[in-house]
C-alpha positions as a LaTeX table, in Angstrom:
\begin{tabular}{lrrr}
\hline
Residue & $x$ (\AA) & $y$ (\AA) & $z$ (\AA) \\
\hline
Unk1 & $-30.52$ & $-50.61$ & 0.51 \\
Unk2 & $-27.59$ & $-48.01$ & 0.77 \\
Unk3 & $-26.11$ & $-47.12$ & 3.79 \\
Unk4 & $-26.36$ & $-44.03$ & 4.14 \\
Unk5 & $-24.20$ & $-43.15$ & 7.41 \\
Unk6 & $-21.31$ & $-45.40$ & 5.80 \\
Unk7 & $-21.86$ & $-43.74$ & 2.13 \\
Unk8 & $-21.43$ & $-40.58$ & 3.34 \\
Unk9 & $-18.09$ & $-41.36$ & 5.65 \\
Unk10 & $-16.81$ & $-42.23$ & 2.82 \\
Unk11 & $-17.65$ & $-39.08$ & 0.81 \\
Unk12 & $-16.91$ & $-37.55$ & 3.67 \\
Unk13 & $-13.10$ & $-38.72$ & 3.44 \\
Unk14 & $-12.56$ & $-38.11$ & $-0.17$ \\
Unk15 & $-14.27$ & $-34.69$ & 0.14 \\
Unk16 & $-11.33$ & $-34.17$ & 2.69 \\
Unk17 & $-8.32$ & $-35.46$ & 0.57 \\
Unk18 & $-9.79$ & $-33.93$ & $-2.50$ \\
Unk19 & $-10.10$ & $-30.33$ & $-0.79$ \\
Unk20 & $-6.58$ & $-30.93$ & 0.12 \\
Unk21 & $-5.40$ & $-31.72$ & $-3.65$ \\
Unk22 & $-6.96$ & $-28.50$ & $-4.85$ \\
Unk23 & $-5.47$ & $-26.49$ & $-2.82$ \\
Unk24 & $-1.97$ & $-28.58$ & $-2.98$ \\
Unk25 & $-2.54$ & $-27.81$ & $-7.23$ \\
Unk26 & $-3.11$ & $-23.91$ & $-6.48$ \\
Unk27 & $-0.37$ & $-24.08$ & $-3.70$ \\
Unk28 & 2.23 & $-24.77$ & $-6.95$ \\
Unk29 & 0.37 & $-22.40$ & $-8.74$ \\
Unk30 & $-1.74$ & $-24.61$ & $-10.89$ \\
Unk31 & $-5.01$ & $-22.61$ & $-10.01$ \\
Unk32 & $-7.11$ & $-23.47$ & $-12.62$ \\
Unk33 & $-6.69$ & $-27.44$ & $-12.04$ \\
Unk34 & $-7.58$ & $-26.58$ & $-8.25$ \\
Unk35 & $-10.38$ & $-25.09$ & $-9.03$ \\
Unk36 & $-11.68$ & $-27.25$ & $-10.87$ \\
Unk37 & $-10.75$ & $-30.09$ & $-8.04$ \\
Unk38 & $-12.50$ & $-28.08$ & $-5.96$ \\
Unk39 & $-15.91$ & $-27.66$ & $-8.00$ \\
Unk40 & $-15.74$ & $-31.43$ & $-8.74$ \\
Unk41 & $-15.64$ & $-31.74$ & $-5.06$ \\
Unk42 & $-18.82$ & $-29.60$ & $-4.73$ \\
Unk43 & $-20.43$ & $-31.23$ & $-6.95$ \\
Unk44 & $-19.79$ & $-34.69$ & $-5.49$ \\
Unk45 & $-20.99$ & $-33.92$ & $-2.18$ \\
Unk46 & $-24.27$ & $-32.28$ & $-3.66$ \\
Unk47 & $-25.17$ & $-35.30$ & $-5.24$ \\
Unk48 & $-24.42$ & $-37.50$ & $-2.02$ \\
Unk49 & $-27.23$ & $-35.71$ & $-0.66$ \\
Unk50 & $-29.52$ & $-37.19$ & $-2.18$ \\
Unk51 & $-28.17$ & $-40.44$ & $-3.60$ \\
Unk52 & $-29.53$ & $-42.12$ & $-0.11$ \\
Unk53 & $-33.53$ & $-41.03$ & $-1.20$ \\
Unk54 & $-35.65$ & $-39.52$ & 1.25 \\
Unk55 & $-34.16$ & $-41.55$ & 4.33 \\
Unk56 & $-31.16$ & $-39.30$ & 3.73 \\
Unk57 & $-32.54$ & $-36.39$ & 4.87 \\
Unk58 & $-32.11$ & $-37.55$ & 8.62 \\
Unk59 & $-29.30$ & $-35.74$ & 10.12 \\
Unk60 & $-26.15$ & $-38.06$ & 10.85 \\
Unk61 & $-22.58$ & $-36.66$ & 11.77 \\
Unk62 & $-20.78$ & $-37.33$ & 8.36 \\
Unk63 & $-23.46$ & $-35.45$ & 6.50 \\
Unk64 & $-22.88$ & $-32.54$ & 8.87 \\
Unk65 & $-19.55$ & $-32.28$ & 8.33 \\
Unk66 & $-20.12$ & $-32.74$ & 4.50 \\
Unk67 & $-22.38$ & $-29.54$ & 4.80 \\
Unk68 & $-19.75$ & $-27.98$ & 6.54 \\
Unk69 & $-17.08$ & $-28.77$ & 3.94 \\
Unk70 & $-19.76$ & $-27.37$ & 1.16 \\
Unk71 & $-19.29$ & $-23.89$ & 2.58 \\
Unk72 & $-15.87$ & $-24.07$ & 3.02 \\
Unk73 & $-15.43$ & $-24.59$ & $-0.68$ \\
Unk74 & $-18.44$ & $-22.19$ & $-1.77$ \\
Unk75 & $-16.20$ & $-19.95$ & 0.26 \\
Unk76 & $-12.83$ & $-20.50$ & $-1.81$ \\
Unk77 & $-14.59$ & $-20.89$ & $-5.03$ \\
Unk78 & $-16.05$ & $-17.50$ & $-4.96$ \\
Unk79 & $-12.93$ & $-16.11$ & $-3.36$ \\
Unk80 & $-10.75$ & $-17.49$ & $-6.46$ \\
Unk81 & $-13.27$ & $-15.80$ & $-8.84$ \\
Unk82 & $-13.07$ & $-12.02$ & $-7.28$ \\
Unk83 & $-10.11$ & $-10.60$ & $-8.83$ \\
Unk84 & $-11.73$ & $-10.71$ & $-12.19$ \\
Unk85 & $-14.66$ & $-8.32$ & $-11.40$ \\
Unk86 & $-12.88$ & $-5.88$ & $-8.80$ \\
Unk87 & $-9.42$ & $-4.36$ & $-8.88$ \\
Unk88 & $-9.85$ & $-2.58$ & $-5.31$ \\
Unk89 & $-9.12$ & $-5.78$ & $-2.90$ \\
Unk90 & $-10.89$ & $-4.67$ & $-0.44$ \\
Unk91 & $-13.85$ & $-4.40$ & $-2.08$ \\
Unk92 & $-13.37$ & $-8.02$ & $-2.91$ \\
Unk93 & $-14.31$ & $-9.06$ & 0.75 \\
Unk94 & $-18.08$ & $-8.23$ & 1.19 \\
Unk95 & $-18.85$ & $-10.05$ & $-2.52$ \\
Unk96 & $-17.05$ & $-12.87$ & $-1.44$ \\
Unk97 & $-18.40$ & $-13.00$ & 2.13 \\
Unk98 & $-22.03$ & $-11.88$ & 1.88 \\
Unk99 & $-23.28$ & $-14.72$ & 0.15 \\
Unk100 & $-21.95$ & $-17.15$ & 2.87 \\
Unk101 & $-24.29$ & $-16.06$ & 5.20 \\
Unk102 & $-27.30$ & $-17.05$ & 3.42 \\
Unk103 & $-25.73$ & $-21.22$ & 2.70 \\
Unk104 & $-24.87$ & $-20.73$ & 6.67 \\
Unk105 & $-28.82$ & $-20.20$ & 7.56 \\
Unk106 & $-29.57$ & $-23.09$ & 5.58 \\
Unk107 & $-27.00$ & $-25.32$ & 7.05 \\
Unk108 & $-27.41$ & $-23.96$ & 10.48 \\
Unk109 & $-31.72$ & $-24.70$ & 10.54 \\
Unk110 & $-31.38$ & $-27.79$ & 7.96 \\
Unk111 & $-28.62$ & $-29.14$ & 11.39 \\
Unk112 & $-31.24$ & $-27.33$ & 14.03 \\
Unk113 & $-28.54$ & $-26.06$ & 16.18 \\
Unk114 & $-29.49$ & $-23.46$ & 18.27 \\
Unk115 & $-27.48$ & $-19.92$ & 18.55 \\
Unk116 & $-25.76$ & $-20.95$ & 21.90 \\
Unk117 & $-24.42$ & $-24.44$ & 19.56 \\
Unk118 & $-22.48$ & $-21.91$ & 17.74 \\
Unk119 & $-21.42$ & $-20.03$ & 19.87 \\
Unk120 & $-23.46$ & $-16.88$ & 19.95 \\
Unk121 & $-23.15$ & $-15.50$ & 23.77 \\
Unk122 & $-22.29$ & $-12.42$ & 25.39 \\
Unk123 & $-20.74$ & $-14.71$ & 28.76 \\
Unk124 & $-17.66$ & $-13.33$ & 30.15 \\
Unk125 & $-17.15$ & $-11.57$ & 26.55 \\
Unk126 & $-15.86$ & $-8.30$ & 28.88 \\
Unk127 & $-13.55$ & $-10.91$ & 30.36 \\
Unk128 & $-12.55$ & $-12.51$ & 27.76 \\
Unk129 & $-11.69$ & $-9.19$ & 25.48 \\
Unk130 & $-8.63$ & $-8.44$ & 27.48 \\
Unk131 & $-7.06$ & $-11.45$ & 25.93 \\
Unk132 & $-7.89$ & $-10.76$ & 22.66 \\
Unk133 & $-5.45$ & $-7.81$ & 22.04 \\
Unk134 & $-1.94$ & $-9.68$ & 22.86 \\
Unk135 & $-3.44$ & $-12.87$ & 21.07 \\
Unk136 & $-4.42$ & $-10.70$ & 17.80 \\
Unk137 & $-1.37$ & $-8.84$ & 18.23 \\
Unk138 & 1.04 & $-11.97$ & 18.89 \\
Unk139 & $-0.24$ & $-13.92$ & 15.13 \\
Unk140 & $-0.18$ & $-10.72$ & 13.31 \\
Unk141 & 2.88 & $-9.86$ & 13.98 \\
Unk142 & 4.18 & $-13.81$ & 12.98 \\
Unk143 & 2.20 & $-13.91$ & 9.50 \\
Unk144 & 3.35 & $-10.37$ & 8.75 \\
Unk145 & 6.81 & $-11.22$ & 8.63 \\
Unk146 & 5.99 & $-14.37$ & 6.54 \\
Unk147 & 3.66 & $-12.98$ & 3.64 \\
Unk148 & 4.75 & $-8.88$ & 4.12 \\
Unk149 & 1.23 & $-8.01$ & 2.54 \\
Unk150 & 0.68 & $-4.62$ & 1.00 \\
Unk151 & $-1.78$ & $-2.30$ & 2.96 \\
Unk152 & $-5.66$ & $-2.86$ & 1.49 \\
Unk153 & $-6.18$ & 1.11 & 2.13 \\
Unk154 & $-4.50$ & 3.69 & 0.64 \\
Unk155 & $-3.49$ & 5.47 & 3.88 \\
Unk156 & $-4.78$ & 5.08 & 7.83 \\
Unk157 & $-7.16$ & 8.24 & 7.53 \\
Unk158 & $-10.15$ & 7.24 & 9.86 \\
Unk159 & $-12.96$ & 6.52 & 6.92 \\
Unk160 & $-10.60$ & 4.57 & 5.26 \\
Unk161 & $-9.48$ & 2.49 & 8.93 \\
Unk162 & $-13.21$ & 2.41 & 9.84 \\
Unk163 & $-14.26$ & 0.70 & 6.37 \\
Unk164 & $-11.19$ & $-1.61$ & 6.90 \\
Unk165 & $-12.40$ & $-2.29$ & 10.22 \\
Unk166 & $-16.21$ & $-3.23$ & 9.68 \\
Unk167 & $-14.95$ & $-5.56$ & 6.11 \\
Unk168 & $-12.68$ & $-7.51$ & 8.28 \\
Unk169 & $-14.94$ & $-8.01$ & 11.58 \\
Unk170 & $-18.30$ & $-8.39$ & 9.85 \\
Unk171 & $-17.66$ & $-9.81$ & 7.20 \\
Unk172 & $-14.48$ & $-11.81$ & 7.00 \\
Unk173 & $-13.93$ & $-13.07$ & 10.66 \\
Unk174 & $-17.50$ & $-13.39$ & 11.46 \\
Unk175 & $-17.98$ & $-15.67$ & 8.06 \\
Unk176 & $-14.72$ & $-17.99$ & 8.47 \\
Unk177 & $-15.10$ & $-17.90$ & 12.22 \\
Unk178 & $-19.21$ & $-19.44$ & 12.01 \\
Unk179 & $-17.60$ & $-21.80$ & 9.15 \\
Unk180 & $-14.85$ & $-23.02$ & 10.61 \\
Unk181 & $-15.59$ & $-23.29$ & 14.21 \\
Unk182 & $-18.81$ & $-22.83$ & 14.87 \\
Unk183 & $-19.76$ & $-25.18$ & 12.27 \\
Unk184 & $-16.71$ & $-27.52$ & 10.69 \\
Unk185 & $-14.84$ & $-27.55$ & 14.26 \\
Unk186 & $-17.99$ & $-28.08$ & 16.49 \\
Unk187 & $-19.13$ & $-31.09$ & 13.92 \\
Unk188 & $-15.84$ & $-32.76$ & 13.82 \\
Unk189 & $-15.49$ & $-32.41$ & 17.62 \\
Unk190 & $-18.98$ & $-34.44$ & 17.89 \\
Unk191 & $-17.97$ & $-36.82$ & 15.43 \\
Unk192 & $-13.86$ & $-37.85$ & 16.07 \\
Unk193 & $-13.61$ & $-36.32$ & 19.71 \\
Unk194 & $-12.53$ & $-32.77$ & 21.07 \\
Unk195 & $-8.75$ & $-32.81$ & 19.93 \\
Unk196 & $-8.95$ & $-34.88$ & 16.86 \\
Unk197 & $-11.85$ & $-32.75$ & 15.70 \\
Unk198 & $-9.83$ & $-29.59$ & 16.76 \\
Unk199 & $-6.87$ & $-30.61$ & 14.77 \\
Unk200 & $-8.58$ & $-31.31$ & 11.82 \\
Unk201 & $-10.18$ & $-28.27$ & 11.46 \\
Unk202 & $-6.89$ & $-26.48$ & 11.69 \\
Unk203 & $-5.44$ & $-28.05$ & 9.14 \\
Unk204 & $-8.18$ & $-27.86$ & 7.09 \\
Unk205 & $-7.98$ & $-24.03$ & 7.94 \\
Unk206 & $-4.36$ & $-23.97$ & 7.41 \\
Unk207 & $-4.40$ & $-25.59$ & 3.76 \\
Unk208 & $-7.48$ & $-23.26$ & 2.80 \\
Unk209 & $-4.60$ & $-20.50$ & 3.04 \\
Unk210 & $-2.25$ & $-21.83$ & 0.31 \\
Unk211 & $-2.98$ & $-19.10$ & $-2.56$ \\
Unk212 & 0.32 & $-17.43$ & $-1.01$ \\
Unk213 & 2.18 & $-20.55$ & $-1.95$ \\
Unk214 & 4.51 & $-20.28$ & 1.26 \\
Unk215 & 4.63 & $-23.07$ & 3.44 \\
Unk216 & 5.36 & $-20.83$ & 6.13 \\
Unk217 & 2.25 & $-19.59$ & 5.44 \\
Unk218 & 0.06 & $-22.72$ & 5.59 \\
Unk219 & 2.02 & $-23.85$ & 8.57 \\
Unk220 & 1.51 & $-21.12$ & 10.34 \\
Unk221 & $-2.28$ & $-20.85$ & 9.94 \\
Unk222 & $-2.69$ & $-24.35$ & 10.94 \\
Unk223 & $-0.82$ & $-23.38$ & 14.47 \\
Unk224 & $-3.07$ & $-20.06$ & 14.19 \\
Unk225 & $-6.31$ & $-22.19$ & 13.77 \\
Unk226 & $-5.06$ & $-24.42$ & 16.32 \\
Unk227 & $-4.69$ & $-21.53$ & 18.53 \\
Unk228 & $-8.58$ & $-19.75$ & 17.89 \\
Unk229 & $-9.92$ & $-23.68$ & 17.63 \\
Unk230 & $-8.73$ & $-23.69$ & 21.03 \\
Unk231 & $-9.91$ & $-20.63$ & 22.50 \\
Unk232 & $-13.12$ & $-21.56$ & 20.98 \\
Unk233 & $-13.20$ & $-24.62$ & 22.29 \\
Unk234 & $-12.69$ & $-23.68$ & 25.94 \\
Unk235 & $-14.61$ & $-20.08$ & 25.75 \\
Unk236 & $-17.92$ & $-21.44$ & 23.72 \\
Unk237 & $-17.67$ & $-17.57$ & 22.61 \\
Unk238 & $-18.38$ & $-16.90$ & 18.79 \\
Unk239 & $-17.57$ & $-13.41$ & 19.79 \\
Unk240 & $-14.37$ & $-13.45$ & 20.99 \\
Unk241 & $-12.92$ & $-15.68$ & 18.24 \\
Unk242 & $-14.60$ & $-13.30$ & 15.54 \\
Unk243 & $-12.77$ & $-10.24$ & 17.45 \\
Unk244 & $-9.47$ & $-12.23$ & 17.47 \\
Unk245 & $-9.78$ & $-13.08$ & 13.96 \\
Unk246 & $-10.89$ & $-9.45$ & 12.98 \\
Unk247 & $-8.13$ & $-8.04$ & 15.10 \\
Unk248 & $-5.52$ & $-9.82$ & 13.25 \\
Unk249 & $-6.64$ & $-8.83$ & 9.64 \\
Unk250 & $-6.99$ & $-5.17$ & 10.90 \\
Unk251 & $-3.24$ & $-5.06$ & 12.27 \\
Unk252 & $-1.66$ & $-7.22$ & 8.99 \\
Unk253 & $-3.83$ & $-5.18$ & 6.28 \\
Unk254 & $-4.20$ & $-2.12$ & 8.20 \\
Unk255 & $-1.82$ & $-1.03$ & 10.58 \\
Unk256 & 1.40 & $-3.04$ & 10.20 \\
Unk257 & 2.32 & $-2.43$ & 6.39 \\
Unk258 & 2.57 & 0.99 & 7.31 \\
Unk259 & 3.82 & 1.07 & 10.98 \\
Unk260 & 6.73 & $-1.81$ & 9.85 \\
\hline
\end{tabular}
């Protein structure tokens, strides 16, 4: 009989390193060979679904985290194949985000964890908001000066600022935010401890940002995931990390490229 807990460690493993080649190959700006790492990868931890039969289906900690990894590439997958149906970026966003939500219902009631698990609470949000400014302010300001991105609206006219504003919050930060912490950080946390699972998640998060192919870049996301990972982990609050997150894309796509 296979054992399933120790089959799916070790999928669990190579579903790590192999996320981390693809993005290494697209990092050196091989992307077709990472994406095709990365679908490999998709497909692999598919089929260790089910490779276990029917006992399988019992929850254990490694196939959590394997379902967690699943959206994280569904996520980069569909983000690598954007630019080939829109040439307005910022229209790329809510294709690329929207169908997240639907694989995070499934993952969130095939795991049962309950809204308050992720993270979905209004406690001490008022407090917590103040913070949220200087912290969103503080990593835009850093990454700006390491990728200088262009401005994803044409000017900072209020239609154009409010449509910025509502892509960024409800669709990017509130995805990558349920993804990565709610789901991938709170899993790993369960499974290798609070700060192991923390730093794994960051990195994780950091390498999922090497399509700028600075190093700066990557490095600087994994300090910025451990940052949000933390405040996460000590706040419980999906909404203040989603604000932080949607803060910071606001100020580096928004206002900075035209205020710097």
């Amino acid at each position: 009989m296979i054992n399933t807990r120790w089959t799916h460690h070790r999928i669990m493993i190579i579903s790590m390193i192999a996320t981390i080649a693809g993005e290494l190959l697209i990092f050196i700006g091989n992307g077709t060979a990472g994406m095709v790492v990365h679908v490999i990868n998709l497909q692999m931890i598919l089929i260790s679904m089910f490779i276990a039969g029917k006992k399988a289906d019992q929850v254990v900690p490694d196939k959590q985290i394997l379902q967690a990894l699943l959206l994280v590439l569904e996520l980069r997958v569909i983000n690598m194949s954007m630019p080939f149906f829109f040439t307005i970026a910022l229209y790329w966003y809510p294709m690329v985000y929207s169908p997240l939500f639907i694989s995070i219902y499934l993952v969130l009631r095939h795991q049962d964890i309950s809204l308050e698990e992720i993270g979905v609470t209004a406690k001490d949000l008022y407090f917590y908001s103040h913070l949220a400014v200087p912290v969103a302010l503080g990593l835009a300001w850093v990454e700006y000066h390491i990728i200088h991105p262009d401005p994803l609206i044409p000017d900072l006219g209020i239609t154009n600022f409010i449509t910025l504003a509502i892509i960024m919050v409800m669709f990017v930060a509130l995805v990558e935010e349920l993804v990565f912490r709610s789901i991938l950080q709170t899993r790993l946390q369960q499974s290798m401890g609070n700060w192991k699972g923390l730093l794994v998640a960051s990195i994780l998060f950091g390498v999922m940002h090497s399509g700028y192919g600075l190093v700066h870049e990557v490095a600087f996301m994994m300090v910025a995931g451990l940052i949000i990972g933390y405040a996460y982990q000590k706040t419980g609050s999906l909404p203040f990390v989603v604000m932080v997150h949607g803060m910071i894309n606001i100020l580096l796509f928004g206002l900075l490229p035209y205020t710097l």
